[in-house]
N, C-alpha and C positions, 0 to 999 in steps of 0.2 A: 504494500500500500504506500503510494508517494506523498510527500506535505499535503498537499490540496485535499484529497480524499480524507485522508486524515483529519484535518481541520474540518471539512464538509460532514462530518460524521458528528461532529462537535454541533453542526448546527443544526444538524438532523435532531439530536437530543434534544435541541430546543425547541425545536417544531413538536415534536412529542408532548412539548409540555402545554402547547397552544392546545395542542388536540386535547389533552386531558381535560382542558376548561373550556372546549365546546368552542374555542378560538379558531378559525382557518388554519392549518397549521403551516406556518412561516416561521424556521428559525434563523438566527443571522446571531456571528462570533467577527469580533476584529481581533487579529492578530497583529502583534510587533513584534520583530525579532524574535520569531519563532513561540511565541508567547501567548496564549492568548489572556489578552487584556479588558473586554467586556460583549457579554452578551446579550441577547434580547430575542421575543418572541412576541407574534401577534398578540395584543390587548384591545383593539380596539372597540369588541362588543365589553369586555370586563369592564375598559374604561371609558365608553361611551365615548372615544375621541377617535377621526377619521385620520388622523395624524399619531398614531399606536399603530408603526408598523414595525418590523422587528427590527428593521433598519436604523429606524428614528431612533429607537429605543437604546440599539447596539453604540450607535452613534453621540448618544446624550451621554451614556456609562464611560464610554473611552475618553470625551474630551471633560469629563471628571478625575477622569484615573489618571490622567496626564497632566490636566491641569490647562489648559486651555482649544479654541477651537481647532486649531492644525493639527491633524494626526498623521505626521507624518512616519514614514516605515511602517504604515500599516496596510493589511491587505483585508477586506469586506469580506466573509465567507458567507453567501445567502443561498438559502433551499429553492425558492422564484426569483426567477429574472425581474430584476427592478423595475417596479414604475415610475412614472416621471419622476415625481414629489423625492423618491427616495434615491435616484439617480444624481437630482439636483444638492439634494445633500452631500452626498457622496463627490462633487463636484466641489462642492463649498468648504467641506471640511479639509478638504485637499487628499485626499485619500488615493494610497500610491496603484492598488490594483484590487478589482473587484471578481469574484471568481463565484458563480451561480450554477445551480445545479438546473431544474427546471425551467423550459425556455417556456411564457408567458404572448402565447399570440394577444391575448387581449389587453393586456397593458404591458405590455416589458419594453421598456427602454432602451436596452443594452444590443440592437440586432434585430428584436420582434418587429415588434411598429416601425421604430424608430433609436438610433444608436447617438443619445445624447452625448454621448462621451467624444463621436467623430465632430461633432460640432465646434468649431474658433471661442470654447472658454479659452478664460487662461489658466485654465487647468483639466488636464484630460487623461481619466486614469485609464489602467489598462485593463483592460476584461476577457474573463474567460468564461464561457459557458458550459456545460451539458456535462458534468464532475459529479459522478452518482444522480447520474439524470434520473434511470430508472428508482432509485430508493425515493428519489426529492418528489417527482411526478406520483409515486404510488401513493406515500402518504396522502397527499391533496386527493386523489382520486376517490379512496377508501373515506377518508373526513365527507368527501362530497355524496357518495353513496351511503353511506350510515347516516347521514341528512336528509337525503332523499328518502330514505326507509321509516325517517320519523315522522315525517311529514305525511305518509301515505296512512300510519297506524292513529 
C-alpha cells in the first residue's frame, strides 16, 4: 500500500463516522510531512450548516493546529471529488496537493464539471483522483441505498 492509499484509508475512517450519524459519508484528513495533522467528516444535517463539509471542517482543525490560515506542506486526502465551495478553500488556504478518491459528476470541481484548480488563481494545487475509488464510491452508494430503503419502509 503507497502514502496516498494509506492516508485515503484515514479518510475513509472518517466517512465511517458520517455514516454512523446518518451524515453523507464524506471523510477528508490533511497531512504534513507525512503526518496527519486534522481531520473532519460531513456535519452538515448534525449541524444544520451547508458549509459542514468534511473539507471545511479538515480545513478549520489544520489552520488551528498550525496556527494560522496557510497550510503549507500539506496535502487534502478526500473520499469525493470536491465541490466548488470546498475547492475554493483548498485554493485559499494554499494547500500544496489535493488527492480524492471518488470522482463526483454532479458537483466535483477537480476534473468533473469543472477543474478549478486549472484556472489563473494565484495558487493552484495539485490533484489527484480515483485513490481507493472503488472503497470511497461504495460507501456513498451503500449510505445512498440504506436511505433509499428507509424511505420506502
Amino acid at each position: 500500500m503507497n502514502q496516498d492509499q494509506l492516508f485515503m484509508k484515514e479518510a475513509l475512517l472518517e466517512a465511517q463516522k458520517a455514516f454512523l450519524l446518518d451524515e453523507v459519508p464524506i471523510g477528508a484528513v490533511i497531512v504534513q510531512d507525512g503526518i496527519v495533522i486534522a481531520r473532519g467528516h460531513n456535519l452538515r444535517e448534525t449541524g444544520k450548516n451547508a458549509a459542514a463539509h468534511a473539507e471545511l471542517l479538515a480545513i478549520n482543525e489544520a489552520c488551528s493546529s498550525l496556527g494560522g490560515w496557510r497550510l503549507p506542506r500539506c496535502t487534502l486526502y478526500v473520499t469525493l471529488e470536491p465541490c466548488p465551495m470546498c475547492a475554493g478553500a483548498m485554493i485559499n488556504a494554499r494547500i500544496d496537493r489535493v488527492v480524492f478518491g471518488a470522482y463526483d459528476p454532479k458537483a466535483g470541481s477537480c476534473g468533473s464539471l469543472v477543474n478549478l484548480f486549472d484556472l489563473p488563481y494565484n495558487h493552484r494545487p495539485l490533484c489527484e483522483g480515483g485513490v481507493l475509488e472503488t472503497e470511497c464510491a461504495g460507501i456513498l452508494s451503500e449510505f445512498f441505498r440504506q436511505l433509499r430503503q428507509k424511505r420506502k419502509t
